[in-house]
N, C-alpha and C positions, 0 to 999 in steps of 0.2 A: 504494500500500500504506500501512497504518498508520505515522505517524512512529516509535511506538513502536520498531517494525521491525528500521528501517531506525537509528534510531538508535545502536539498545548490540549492534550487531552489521554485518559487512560486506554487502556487496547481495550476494552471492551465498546468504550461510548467512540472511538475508533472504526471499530467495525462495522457499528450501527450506522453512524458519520456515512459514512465510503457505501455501503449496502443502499441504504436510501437513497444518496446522489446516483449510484447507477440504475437502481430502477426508474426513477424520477425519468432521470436522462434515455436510458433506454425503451419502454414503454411504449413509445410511438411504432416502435420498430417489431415488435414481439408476441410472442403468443401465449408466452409461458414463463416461468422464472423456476429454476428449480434450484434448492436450497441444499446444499450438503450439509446435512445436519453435522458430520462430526467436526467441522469447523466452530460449529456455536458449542457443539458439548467442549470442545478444548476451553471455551472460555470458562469453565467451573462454572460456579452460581449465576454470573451476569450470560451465562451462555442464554437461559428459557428463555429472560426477558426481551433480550438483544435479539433473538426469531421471533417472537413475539407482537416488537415492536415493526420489524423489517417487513414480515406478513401485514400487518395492518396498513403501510403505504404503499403496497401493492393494487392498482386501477383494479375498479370490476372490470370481467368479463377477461382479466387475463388469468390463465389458469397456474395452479401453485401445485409444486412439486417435491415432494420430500424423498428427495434422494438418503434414503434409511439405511435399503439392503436388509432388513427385517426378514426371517427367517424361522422362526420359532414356533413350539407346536401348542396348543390347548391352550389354557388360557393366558397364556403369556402373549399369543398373537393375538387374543381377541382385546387384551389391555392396550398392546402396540396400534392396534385398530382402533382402538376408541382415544387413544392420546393426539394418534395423528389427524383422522378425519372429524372428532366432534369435540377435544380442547383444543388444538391447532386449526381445525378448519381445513387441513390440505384439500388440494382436490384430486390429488393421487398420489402414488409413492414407488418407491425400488422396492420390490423384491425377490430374497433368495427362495430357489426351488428345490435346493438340494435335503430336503428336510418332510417333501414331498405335500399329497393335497392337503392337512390339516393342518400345514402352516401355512396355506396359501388361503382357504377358504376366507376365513374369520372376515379377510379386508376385501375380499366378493360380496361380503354379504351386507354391503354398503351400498342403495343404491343413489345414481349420481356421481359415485368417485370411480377411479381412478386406477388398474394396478397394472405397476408395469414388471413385467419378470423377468429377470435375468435371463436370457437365453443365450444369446452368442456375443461375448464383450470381448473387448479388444486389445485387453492386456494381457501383455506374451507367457502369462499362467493361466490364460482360460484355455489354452491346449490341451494343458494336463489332461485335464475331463472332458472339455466339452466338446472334442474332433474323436472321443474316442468313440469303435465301431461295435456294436452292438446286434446283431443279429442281419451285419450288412449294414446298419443303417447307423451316424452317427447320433453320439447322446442328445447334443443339442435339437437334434428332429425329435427325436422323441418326447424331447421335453415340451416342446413347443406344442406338438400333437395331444399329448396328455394334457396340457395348461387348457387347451382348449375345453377338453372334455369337463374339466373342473367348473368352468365360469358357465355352462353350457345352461344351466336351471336355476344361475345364481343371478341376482341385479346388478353386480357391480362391472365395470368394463375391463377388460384385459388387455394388455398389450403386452409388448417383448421389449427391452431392453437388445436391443442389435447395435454391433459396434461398427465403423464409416470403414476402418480398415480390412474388414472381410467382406469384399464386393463378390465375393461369388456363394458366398451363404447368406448374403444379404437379399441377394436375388432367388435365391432356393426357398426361402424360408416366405416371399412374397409371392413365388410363385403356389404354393403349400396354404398361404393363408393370405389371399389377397384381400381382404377386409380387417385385417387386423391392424392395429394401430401401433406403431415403431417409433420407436425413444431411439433416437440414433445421435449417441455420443463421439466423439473421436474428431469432431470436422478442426483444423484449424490446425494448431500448435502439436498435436498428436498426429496429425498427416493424412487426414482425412480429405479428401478433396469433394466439395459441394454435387458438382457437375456431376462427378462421377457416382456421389453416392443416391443422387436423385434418378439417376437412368438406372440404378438396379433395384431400385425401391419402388421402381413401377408406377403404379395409378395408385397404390395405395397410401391411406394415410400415417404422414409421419409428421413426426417432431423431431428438428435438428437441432443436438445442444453442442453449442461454443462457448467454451467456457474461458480460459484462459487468454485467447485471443481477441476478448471483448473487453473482459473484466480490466487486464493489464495493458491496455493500448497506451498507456502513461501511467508513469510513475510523478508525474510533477501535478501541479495545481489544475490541468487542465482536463484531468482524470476522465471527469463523468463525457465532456465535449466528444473526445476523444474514443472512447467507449461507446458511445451513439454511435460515432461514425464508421467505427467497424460492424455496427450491429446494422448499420443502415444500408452500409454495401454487402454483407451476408445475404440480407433479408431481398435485394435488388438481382442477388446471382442465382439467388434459389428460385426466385418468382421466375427467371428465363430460363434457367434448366428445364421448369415444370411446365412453362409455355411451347417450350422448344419440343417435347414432346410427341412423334405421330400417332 
């Protein structure tokens, strides 16, 4: 964050400072804001307040995202569900599948929110498991397949967590489930290239998260300005990828 900051005030009221000027500033440009919760847990006690606060200057009608990664089974998931969707208010969240459907249920059975599953993410430890081969076919389809079946008689909506840098299971996985809704992380500073991660993501619906390459467009007083304007030529390269389309 800018020294400025961090300087004539504590890292908590800091981060609320810098969080609020980028939404402010961003907003014009966006769909969505997703919050990595374990940034605010670092801060101890001023962590609640400080999402808290940053969720409440978020515009209506942009949707809010609690990047969790929640994963747990029985009533530890339905506490995790009732924290994030009805004291935070999110309108959807990360979660892990590896713990299978009765950790996944509890935040389906929300309806109006949100859950996005991990399925194929794009850091060089989702190999381990998620390409391995299973009866032919790898985990990650399986998972996806199954995820389906879960939300299938439940209210809440599902989507996949897919990462920009696997363009040919990002395309497998739309051609598999073309109405499902795609969290797609990775574009920007991790190597994700827009263009490209739009022609394999098809017709269906997604959400492109740039995290780093918006947030940190300046390190000096010009922060939020600066941060717009990468958010503003993202938002101008995607709309012609998706126009560009036959």
């Amino acid at each position: 964050m800018p020294s400025g900051l961090t300087a004539s005030s504590s890292v908590a009221n800091a981060v609320l400072e810098f969080t609020e000027r980028i939404i402010h500033a961003t907003s014009p440009y966006v769909s969505a804001f997703k919050f990595n919760i374990a940034f605010f847990e670092a801060l101890g006690t001023d962590g609640f307040r400080v999402l808290k606060e940053a969720l409440s200057c978020t515009p209506a009608g942009i949707a809010t995202i609690a990047d969790a990664k929640r994963g747990d089974i029985g009533n530890t998931a339905r506490f995790y569900a009732k924290a994030f969707f009805e004291d935070l208010n999110f309108d959807a969240i990360t979660i892990s599948p590896y713990m299978g459907g009765d950790s996944v249920r509890p935040f389906l059975e929300y309806e109006g929110k949100g859950v996005f599953l991990l399925v194929r993410t794009s850091n060089p430890g989702g190999n381990e498991f998620q390409t391995l081969m299973v009866n032919h076919e790898p985990v990650y389809q399986i998972v996806a397949r199954t995820a389906v079946g879960w939300a299938a008689d439940l209210p809440g909506s599902l989507g996949f967590v897919v990462g920009a840098t696997n363009l040919d299971e990002l395309s497998h996985l739309r051609t598999a489930h073309p109405d499902v809704p795609f969290l797609i992380p990775g574009v920007g500073i991790q190597g994700g290239d827009a263009v490209s991660v739009m022609n394999s993501a098809g017709l269906g619906p997604v959400l492109i998260n740039s995290s780093r390459q918006i947030l940190y467009a300046s390190d000096r007083d010009d922060f939020a300005q600066k941060a717009a304007e990468q958010a503003e030529l993202l938002r101008l390269e995607l709309r012609e990828a998706r126009h560009s389309k036959p």
